[in-house]
C-alpha positions as semicolon CSV with decimal commas, in nm:
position;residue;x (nm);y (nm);z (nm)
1;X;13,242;7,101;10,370
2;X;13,133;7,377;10,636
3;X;13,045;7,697;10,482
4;X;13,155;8,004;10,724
5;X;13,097;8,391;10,716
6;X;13,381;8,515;10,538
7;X;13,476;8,921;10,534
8;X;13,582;9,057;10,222
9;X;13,696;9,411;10,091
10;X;13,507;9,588;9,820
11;X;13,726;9,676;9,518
12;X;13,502;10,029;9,442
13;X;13,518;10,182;9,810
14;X;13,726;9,919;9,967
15;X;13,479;9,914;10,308
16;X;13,475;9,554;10,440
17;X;13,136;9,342;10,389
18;X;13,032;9,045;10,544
19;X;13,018;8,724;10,217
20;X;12,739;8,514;10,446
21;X;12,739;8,203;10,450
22;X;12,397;8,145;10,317
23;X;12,515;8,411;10,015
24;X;12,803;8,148;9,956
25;X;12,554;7,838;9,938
26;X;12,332;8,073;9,643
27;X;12,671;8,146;9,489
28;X;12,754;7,784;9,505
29;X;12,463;7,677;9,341
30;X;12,430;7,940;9,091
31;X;12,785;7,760;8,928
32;X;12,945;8,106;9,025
33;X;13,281;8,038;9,077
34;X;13,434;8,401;9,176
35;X;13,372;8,602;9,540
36;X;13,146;8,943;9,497
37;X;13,431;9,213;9,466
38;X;13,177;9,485;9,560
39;X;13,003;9,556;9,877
40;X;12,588;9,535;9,881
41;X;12,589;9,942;9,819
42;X;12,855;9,976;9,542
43;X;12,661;9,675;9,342
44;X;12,306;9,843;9,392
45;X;12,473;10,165;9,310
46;X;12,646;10,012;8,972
47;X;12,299;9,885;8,864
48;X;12,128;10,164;8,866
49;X;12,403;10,390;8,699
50;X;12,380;10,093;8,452
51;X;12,030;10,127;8,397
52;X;12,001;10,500;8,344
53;X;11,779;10,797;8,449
54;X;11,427;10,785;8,331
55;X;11,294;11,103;8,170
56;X;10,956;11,198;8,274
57;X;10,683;11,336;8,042
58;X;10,405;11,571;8,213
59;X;10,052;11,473;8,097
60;X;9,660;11,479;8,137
61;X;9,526;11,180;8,287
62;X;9,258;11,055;8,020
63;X;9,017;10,934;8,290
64;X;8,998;11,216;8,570
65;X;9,203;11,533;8,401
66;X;9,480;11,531;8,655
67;X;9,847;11,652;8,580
68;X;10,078;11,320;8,603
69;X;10,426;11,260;8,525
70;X;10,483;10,933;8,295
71;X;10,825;10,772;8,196
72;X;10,754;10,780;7,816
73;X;10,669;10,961;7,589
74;X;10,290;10,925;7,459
75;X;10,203;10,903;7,064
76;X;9,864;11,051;7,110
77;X;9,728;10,759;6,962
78;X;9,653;10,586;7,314
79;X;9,467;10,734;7,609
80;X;9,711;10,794;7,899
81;X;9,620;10,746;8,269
82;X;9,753;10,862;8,634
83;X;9,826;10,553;8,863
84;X;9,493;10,579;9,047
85;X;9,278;10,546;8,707
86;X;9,512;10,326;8,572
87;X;9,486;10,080;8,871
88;X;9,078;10,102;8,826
89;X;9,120;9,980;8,499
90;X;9,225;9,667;8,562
C-alpha cells in the first residue's frame, strides 16, 4: 500500500497542514488509528498551555554570589546554584 502526502484541516484554527507521508508510516506504527486534527502550531501550543507557566524564584547562587532566577522554590536546607556553577559541579 503506497503511503502519499495527504492535506488536512486543523480543527483549532482550521489552516491546512501537510499529514507527510513519513508522519503517516510513525502513526502507522505507533497502532494510532485516527489522523492529527491539529496543525504542528495548535498541538505545540496545546502542550504547553497543558503544562503550565513556571514560577520563578530569585536567589543567591551558593558558589559565586550571583542573583539567579530558579523554577522552585528552595527549602534552605540545600545550597542553590546559577547554571554556570551548577554545570562545574558536575
Amino acid at each position: 500500500m503506497s503511503i502519499a502526502d495527504r492535506t488536512l484541516a486543523c480543527k483549532e484554527c482550521g489552516a491546512s497542514f501537510v499529514f507527510s507521508a513519513r508522519e503517516q508510516e510513525f502513526y502507522q506504527s505507533k497502532g494510532f488509528e485516527n489522523d492529527p486534527a491539529r496543525c504542528p502550531e495548535c498541538r505545540t501550543a496545546r502542550k504547553a498551555g497543558r503544562r503550565g507557566s513556571r514560577e520563578m524564584t530569585e536567589v543567591t547562587c551558593a558558589g559565586c554570589g550571583v542573583t539567579t532566577e530558579v523554577p522552585f522554590k528552595p527549602t534552605g536546607t540545600k545550597p542553590v546554584y546559577c547554571r554556570d556553577c551548577f554545570s562545574a559541579r558536575s
